[in-house]
BATORKOL-295400 format. One record per residue (C-alpha): residue number from 1; residue in one letter; x, y, z. Coordinates in pm, 1 decimal. Layout:
BEGIN
+-----+--------+----------+----------+----------+
: num : residu :       c1 :       c2 :       c3 :
+-----+--------+----------+----------+----------+
: NUM :      a :        X :        Y :        Z :
...
+-----+--------+----------+----------+----------+
***
This chain:
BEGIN
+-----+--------+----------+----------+----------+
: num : residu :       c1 :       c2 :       c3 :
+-----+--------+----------+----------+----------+
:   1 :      x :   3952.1 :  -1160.0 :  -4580.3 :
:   2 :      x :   3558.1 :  -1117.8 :  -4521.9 :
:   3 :      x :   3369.3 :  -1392.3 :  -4506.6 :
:   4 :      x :   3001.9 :  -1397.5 :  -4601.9 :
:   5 :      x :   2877.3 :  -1488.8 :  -4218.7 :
:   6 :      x :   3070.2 :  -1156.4 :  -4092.2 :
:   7 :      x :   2912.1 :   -935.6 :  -4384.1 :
:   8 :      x :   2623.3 :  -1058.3 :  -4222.8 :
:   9 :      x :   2660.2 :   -946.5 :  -3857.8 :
:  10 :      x :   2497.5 :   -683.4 :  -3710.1 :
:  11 :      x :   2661.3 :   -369.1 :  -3592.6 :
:  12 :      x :   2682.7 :   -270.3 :  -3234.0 :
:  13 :      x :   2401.7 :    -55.5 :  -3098.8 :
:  14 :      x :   2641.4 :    190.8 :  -3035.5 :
:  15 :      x :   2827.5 :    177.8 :  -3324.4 :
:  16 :      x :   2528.6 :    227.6 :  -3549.8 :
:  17 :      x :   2377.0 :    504.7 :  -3315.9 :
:  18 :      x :   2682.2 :    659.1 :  -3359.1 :
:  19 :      x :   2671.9 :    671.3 :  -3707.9 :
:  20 :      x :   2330.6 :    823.2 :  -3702.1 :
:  21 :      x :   2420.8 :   1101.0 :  -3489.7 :
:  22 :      x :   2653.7 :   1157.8 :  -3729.7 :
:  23 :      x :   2442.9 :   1157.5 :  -4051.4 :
:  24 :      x :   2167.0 :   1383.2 :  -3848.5 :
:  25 :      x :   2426.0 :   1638.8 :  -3739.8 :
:  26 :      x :   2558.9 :   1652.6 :  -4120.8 :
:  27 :      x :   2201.7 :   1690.4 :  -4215.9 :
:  28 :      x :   2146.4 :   1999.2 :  -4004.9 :
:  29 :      x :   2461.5 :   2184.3 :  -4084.8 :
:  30 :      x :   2334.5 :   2147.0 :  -4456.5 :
:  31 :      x :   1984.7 :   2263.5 :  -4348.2 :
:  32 :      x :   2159.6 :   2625.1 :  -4264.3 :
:  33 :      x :   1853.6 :   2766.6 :  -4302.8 :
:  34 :      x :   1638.0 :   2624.0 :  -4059.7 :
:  35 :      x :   1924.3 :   2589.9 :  -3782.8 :
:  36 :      x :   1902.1 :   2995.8 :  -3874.0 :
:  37 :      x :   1514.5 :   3037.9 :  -3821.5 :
:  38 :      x :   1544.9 :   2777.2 :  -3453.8 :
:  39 :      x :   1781.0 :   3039.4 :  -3336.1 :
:  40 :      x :   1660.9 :   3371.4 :  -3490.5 :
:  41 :      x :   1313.3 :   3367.6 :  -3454.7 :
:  42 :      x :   1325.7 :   3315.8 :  -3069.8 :
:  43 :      x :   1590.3 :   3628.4 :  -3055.0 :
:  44 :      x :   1365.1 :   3834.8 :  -3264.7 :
:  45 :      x :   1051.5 :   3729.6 :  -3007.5 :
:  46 :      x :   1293.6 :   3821.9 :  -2721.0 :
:  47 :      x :   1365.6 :   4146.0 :  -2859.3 :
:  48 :      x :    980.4 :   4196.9 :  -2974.0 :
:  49 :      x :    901.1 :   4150.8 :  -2611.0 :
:  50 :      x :   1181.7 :   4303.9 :  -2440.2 :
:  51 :      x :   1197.2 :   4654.7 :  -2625.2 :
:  52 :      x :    812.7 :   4649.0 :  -2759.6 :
:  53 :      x :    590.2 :   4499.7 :  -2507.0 :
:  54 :      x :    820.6 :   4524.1 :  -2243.8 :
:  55 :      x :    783.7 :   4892.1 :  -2125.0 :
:  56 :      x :    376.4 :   4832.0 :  -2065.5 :
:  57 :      x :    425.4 :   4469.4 :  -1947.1 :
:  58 :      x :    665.4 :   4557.2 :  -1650.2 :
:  59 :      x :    784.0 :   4955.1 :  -1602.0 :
:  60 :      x :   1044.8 :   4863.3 :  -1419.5 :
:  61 :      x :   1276.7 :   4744.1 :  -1677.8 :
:  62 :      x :   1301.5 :   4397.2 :  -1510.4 :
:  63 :      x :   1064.1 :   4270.0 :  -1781.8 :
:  64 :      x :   1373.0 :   4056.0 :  -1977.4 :
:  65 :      x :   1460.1 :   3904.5 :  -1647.9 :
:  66 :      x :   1059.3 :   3738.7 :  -1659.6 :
:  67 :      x :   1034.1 :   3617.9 :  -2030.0 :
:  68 :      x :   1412.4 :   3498.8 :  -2124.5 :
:  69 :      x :   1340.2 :   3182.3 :  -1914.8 :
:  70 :      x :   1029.5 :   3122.3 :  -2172.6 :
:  71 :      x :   1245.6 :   3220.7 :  -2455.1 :
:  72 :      x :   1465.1 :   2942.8 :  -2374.3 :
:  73 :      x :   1209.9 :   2726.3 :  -2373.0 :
:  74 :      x :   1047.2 :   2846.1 :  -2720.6 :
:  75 :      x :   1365.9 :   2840.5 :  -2846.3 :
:  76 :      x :   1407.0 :   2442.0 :  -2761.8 :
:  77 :      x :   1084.3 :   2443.4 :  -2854.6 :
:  78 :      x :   1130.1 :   2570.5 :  -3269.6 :
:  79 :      x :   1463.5 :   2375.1 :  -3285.8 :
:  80 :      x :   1279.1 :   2023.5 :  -3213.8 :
:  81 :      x :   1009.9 :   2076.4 :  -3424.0 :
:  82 :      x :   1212.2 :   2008.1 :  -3726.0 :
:  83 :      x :   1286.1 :   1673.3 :  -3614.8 :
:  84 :      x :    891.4 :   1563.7 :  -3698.2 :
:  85 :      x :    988.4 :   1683.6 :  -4042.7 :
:  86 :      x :   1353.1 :   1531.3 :  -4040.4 :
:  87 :      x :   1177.5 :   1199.7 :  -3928.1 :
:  88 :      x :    896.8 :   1174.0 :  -4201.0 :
:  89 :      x :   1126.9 :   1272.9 :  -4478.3 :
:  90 :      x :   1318.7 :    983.4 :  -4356.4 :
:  91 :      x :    978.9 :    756.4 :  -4376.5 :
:  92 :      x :    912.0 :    877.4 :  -4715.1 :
:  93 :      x :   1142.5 :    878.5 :  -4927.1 :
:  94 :      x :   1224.4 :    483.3 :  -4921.3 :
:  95 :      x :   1584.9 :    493.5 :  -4769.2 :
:  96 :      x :   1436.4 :    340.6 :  -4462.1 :
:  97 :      x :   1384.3 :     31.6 :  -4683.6 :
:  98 :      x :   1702.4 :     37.5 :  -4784.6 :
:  99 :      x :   1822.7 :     24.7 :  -4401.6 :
: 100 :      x :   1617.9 :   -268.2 :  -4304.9 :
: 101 :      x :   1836.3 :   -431.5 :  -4590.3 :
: 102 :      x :   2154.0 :   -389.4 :  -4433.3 :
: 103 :      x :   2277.2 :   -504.0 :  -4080.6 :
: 104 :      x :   2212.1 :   -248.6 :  -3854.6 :
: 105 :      x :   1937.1 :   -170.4 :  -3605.9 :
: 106 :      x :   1700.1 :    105.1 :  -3833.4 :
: 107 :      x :   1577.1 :    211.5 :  -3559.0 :
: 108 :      x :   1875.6 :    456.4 :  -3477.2 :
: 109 :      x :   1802.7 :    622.8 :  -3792.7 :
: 110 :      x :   1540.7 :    801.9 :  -3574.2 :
: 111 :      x :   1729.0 :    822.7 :  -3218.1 :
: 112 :      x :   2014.1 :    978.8 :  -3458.1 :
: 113 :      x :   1747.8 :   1247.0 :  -3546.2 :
: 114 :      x :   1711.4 :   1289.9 :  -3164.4 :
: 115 :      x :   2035.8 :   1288.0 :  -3080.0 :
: 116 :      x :   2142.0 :   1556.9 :  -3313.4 :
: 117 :      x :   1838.3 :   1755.6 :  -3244.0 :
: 118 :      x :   1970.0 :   1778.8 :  -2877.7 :
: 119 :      x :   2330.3 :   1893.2 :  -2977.2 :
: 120 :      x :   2126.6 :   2179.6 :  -3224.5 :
: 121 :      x :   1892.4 :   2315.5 :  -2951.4 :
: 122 :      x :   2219.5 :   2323.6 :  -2705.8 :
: 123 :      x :   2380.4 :   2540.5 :  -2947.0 :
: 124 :      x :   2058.4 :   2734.0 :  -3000.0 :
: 125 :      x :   1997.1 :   2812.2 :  -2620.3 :
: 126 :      x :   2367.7 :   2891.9 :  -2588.4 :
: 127 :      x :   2323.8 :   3178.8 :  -2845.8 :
: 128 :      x :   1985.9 :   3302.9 :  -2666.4 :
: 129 :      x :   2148.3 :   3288.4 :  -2321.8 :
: 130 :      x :   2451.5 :   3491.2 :  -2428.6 :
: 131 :      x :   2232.6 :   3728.0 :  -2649.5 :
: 132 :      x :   1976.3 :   3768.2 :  -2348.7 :
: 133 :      x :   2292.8 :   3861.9 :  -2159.4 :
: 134 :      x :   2368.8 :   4124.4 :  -2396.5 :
: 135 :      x :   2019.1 :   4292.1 :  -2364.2 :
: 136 :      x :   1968.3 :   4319.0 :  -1999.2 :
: 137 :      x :   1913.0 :   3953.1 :  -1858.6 :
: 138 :      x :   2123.9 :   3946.3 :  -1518.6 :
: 139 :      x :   2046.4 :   3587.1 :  -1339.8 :
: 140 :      x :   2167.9 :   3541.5 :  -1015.4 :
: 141 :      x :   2227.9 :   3164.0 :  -1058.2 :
: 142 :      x :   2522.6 :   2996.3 :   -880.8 :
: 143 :      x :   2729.0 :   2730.1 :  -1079.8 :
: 144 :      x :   2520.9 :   2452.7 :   -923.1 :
: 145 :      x :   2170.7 :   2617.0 :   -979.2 :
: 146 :      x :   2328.3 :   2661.1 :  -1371.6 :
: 147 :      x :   2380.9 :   2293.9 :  -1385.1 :
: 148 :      x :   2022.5 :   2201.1 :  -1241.2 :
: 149 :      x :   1889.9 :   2481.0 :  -1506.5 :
: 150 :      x :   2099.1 :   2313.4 :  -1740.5 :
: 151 :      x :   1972.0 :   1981.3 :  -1661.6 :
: 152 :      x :   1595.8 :   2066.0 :  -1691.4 :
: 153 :      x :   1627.6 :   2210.7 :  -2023.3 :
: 154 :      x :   1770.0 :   1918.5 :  -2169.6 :
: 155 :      x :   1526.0 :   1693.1 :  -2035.9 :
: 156 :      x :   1288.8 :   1936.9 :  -2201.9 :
: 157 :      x :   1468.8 :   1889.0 :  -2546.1 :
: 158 :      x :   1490.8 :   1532.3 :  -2494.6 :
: 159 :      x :   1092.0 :   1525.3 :  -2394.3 :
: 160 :      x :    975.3 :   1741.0 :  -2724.8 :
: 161 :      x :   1217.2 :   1609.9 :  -2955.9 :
: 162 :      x :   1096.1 :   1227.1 :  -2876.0 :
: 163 :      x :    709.1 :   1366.6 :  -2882.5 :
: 164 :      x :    798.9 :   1541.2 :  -3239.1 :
: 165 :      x :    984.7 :   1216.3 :  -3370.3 :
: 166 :      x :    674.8 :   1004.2 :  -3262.9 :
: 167 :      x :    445.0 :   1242.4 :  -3457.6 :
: 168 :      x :    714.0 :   1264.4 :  -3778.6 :
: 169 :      x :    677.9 :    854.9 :  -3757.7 :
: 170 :      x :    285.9 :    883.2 :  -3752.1 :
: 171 :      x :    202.1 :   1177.5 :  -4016.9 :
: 172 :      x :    207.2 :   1056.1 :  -4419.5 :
: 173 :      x :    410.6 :   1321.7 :  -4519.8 :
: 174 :      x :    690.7 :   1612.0 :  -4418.7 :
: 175 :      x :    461.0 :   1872.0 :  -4459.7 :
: 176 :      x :    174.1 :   1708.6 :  -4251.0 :
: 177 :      x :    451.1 :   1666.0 :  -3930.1 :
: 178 :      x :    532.0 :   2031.5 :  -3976.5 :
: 179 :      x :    144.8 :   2116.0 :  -3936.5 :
: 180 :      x :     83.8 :   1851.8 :  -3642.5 :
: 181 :      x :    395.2 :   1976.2 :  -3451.4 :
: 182 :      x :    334.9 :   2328.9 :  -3541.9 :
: 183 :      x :     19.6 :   2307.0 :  -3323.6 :
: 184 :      x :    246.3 :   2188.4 :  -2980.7 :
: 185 :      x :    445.6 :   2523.9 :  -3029.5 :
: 186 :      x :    159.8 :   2726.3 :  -2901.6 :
: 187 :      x :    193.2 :   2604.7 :  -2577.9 :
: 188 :      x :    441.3 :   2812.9 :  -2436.2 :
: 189 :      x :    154.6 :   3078.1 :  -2534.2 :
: 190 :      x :   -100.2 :   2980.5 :  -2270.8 :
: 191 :      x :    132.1 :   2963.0 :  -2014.1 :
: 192 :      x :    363.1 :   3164.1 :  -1779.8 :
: 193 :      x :    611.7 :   3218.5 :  -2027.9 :
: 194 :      x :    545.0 :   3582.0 :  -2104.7 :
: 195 :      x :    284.8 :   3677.5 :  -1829.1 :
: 196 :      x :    242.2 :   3585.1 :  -1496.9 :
: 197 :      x :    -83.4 :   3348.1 :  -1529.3 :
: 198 :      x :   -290.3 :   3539.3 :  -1265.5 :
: 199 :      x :   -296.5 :   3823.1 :  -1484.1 :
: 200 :      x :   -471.9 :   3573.6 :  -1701.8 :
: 201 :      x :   -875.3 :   3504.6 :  -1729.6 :
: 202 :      x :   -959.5 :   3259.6 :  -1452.7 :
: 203 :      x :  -1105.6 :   3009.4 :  -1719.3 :
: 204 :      x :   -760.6 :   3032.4 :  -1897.9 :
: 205 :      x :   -537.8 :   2997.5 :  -1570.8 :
: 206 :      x :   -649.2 :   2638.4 :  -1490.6 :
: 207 :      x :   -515.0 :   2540.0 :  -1819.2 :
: 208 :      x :   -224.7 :   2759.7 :  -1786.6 :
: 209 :      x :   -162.7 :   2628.6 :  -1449.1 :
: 210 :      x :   -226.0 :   2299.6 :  -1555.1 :
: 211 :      x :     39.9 :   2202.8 :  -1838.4 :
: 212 :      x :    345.2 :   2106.1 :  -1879.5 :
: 213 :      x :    506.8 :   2423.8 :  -1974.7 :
: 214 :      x :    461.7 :   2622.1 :  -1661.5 :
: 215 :      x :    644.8 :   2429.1 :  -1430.9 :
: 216 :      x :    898.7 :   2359.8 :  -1631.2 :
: 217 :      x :    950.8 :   2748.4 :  -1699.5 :
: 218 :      x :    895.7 :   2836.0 :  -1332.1 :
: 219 :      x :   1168.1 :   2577.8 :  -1222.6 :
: 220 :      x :   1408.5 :   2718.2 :  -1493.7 :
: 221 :      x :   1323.9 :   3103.0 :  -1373.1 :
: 222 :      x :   1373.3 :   3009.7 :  -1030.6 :
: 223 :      x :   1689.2 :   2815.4 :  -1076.9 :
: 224 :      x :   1813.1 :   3124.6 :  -1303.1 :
: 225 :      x :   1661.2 :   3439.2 :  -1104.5 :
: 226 :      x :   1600.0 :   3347.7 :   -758.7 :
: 227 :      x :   1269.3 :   3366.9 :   -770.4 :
: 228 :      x :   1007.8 :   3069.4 :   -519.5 :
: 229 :      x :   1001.4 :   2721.8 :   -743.7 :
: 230 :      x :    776.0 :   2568.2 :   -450.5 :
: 231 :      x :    674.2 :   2187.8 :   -610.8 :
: 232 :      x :    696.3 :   2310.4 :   -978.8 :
: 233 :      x :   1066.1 :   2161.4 :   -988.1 :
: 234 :      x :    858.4 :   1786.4 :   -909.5 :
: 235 :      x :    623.4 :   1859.3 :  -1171.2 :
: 236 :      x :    817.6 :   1964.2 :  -1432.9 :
: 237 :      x :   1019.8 :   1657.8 :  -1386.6 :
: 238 :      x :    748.4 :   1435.3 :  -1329.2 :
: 239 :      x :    548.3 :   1576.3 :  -1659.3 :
: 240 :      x :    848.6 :   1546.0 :  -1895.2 :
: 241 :      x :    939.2 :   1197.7 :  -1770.8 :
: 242 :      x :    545.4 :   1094.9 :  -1816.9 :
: 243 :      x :    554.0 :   1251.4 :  -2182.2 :
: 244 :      x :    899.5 :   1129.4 :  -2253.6 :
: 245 :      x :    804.9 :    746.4 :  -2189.3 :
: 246 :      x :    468.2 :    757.2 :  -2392.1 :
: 247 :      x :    674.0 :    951.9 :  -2667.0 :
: 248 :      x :    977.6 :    636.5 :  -2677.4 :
: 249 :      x :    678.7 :    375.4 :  -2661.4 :
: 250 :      x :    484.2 :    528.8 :  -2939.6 :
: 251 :      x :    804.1 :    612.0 :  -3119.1 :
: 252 :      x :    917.3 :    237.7 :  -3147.8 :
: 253 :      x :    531.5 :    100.4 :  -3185.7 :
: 254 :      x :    495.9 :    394.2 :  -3519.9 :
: 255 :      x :    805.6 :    248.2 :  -3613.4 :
: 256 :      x :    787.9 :    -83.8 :  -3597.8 :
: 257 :      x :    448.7 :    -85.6 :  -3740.8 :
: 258 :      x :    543.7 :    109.3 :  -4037.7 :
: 259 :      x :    861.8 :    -84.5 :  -4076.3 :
: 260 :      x :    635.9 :   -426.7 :  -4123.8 :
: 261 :      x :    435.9 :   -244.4 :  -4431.5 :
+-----+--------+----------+----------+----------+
***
């Protein structure tokens, strides 16, 4: 028999994480659509690139062995975008209320979003990967370099979907995340993700060379193609961990904050 004092016990950390992973990863097989766009727009820019700009960019033909590293990263980059929206739809629509009622920690509502947003982007990059595969893209990484790859771009995903959850928590509205976050998905853009940035005005090469997106690519493409990583491994590591633990800090601060309203 239950007994008012267990009703009012709060769940397990895990326990209630759990069962926000699991509500997030329902949400996004219901949202076919923009699982869809995450994965297909990416392919369609690898294809753009590889068959259109390809040819001028690099005569060789090696061209898709350069950019699918940067796809990889766009591609993680579209698929945690949505969690900004997924986030402030959350903060809008009152059911966040109605978890602060219950005896849980609310909080996991938005490290479900997180969570799930990791598992989608996995799935997404697998599809790229094996796509890139069928188009030309021949890495010559052994099963340890794979891992380290492997290892970098989830830190990546875990990095942008945090930053994209803090600014879903912060924005008034689903529409306004999708704008603020839109804006972070031109960085891949001004870096070396589909040139090499000496090709680049020198102006624009400091800030190419200068962000967090170009070591982390270089560090995947070496890992993946054999190509020199020199310290770009240390930075990309050391600029997603920065960004990762001012994204966790502001997450909970937005969230707290909002919660007390």
């Amino acid at each position: 028999m239950t007994t008012p004092g267990s009703m009012s016990k709060t769940a397990s950390f895990g326990t209630t994480n759990a069962v926000f992973i699991g509500r997030s990863i329902r949400l996004s097989l219901r949202n076919t659509e923009a699982l869809i766009m995450a994965i297909m727009l990416p392919v369609m820019l690898m294809l753009l690139f590889t068959y259109v700009f390809g040819g001028a960019i690099d005569p060789s033909g090696n061209y898709v062995n350069y950019v699918v590293p940067g796809i990889i990263l766009l591609c993680a980059g579209f698929g945690s975008a949505s969690t900004a929206v997924d986030v402030a739809q959350d903060m809008t629509n009152g059911i966040i209320d109605r978890f602060r009622t219950m005896p849980i920690q609310s909080m996991s509502v938005v490290t479900g979003h997180v969570f799930a947003s990791l598992a989608r982007n996995l799935l997404a990059t697998a599809v790229v990967i094996g796509l890139a595969l069928l188009v030309g893209f021949r890495p010559t990484a052994s099963a340890l370099e794979w891992i380290a790859a492997l290892g970098v771009i989830i830190l990546f995903i875990l990095t942008f979907t945090w930053l994209f959850a803090a600014i879903g928590l912060v924005t008034g509205s689903p529409s306004a995340a999708s704008g603020y976050g839109f804006i972070l998905l031109f960085l891949p853009y001004l870096s070396s993700a589909f040139v090499p940035t000496n090709t680049m005005p020198s102006w624009l090469q400091g800030v190419a060379n200068h962000q967090p997106i170009t070591p982390v690519i270089e560090t995947i493409r070496g890992l993946l193609t054999g190509t020199s990583i020199h310290n770009n491994a240390w930075w990309a590591i050391g600029w997603c961990m920065a960004i990762l633990l001012v994204a966790i800090a502001w997450s909970f601060m937005a969230f707290h904050r909002n919660a007390r309203r």
